[in-house]
N, C-alpha and C positions, 0 to 999 in steps of 0.2 A: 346380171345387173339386178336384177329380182333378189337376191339374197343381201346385198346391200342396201336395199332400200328398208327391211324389217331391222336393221340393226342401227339406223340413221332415228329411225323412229324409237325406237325401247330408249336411245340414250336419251334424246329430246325430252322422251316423259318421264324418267325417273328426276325425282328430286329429293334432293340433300335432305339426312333427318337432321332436328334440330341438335347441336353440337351442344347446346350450354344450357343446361339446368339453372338459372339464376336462383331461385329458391335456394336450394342447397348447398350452392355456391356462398352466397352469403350468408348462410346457416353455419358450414363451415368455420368462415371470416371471421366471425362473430363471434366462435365456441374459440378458437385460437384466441383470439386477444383477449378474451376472458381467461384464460388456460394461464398465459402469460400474463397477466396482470396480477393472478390469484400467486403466482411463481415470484414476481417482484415482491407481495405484500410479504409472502413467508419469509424471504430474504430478510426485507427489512425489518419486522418484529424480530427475527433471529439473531440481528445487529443489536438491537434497541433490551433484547434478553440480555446479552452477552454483556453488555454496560450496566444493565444493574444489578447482575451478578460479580461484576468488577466494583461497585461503587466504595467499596471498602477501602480503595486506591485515595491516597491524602490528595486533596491537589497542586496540582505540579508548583514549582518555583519559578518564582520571575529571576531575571537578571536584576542583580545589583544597580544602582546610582552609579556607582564607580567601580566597573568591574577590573580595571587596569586596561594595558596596550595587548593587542592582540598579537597572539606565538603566531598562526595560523588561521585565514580563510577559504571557506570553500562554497562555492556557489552549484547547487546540486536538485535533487531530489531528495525526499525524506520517502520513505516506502513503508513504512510503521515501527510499527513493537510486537514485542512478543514475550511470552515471561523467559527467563534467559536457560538456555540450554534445549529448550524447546520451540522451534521455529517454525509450528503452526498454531503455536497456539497466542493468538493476536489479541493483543490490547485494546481495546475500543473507548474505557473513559478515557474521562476527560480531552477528548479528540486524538488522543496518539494513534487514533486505527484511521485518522483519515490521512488519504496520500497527499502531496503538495511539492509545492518547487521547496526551496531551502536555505537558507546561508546560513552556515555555520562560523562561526566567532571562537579561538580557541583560546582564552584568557588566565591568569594565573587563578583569577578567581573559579574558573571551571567552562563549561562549555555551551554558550548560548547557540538557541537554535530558535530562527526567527523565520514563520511560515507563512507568508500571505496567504492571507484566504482561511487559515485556520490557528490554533491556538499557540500561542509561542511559549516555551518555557525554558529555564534555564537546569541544569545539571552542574552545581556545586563542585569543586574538583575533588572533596572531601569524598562524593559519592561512587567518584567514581573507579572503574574496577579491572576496566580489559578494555582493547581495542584491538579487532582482529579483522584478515579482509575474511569473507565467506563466499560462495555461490547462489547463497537464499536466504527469504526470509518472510513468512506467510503471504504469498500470492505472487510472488517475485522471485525468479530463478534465473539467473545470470550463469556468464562461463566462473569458473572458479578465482576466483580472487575479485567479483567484479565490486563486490559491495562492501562496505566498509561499516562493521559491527562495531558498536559502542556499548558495551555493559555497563551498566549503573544502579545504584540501589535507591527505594524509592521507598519509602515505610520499613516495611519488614519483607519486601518483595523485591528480588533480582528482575531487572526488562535489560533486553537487548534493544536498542534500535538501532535501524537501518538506513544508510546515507549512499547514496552514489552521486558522484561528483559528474560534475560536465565535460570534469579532465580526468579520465580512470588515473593516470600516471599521478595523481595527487595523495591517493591510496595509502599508499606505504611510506609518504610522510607522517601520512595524520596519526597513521598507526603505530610509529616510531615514536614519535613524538609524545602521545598522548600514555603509551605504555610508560616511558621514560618519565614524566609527569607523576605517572601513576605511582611506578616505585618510589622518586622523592619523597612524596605526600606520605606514604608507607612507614619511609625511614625513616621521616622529621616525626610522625607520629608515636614510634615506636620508641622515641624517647623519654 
């Protein structure tokens, strides 16, 4: 009974060391969100580079007064630009590097794209060059066929942009369609 009683006591008197250094703790807390703040400002000066190295970009085109009856719409996402052939490297004037919801308008006159929230422009059917589906397109990577490329010329600069619909099966209309558009404009020109 004697040996029970020295080990009742040793537990009784130890006591817990202090678990949590607050000091460093919040030394820490502090150095992180500074870490990370310092990581957003780069970000965004690296956006805000990349636009006025783009400024040479004309600005974009409004839709027409009367663009005519619409072939085609499509209620979607827009997921950017990129100069065409190459799909990371992203366009940022004039807002085509910001994402948004989307509706597309597909009209004799050419192809409006109208973006709440951000800048709407229109694409001339004169400009335009290709419509293919793809898998990506800087920051977005779908299964293969998910996205729906639109090549256009814009100054003296090819851009792809990037459209996914709310109905994938809408796809391989737009891009029927707009290819076959595209050749007419071609033919009639080439006369």
């Amino acid at each position: 009974m004697t040996s029970v009683a020295p080990v009742i006591l040793l537990a009784a008197e130890k006591e817990s060391a202090e678990v949590t250094d607050w000091a460093a703790r919040v030394g820490w807390v502090v150095g992180l969100g500074l870490f990370v703040a310092l990581v957003y400002w780069l970000m965004r000066e690296g956006w805000k580079w990349r636009g006025t190295l783009q400024s040479d970009l004309p600005a974009l085109p409004t839709a027409p007064d009367e663009p005519g009856t619409a072939r085609l719409t499509l209620s979607g996402r827009y997921h950017g630009s990129t100069t065409a052939g190459q799909w990371l490297d992203r366009i940022v004037a004039h807002g085509l590097g910001t994402r948004s919801r989307v509706e597309l308008t597909l009209t004799d006159a050419g192809l409006d794209v109208v973006r709440p929230g951000a800048a709407d422009f229109f694409v001339p059917a004169a400009a335009l060059r290709e419509a293919r589906l793809d898998k990506g397109i800087a920051g977005k990577v779908l299964t293969e066929g998910g996205l729906l490329v639109v090549t256009w010329a814009h100054g003296d600069k090819l851009i792809d942009s990037g459209f996914r619909s709310d109905h994938a099966a809408e796809h391989n209309e737009w891009v029927d369609t707009l290819n076959d558009m595209i050749n007419k404009t071609e033919t009639e020109g080439a006369r």
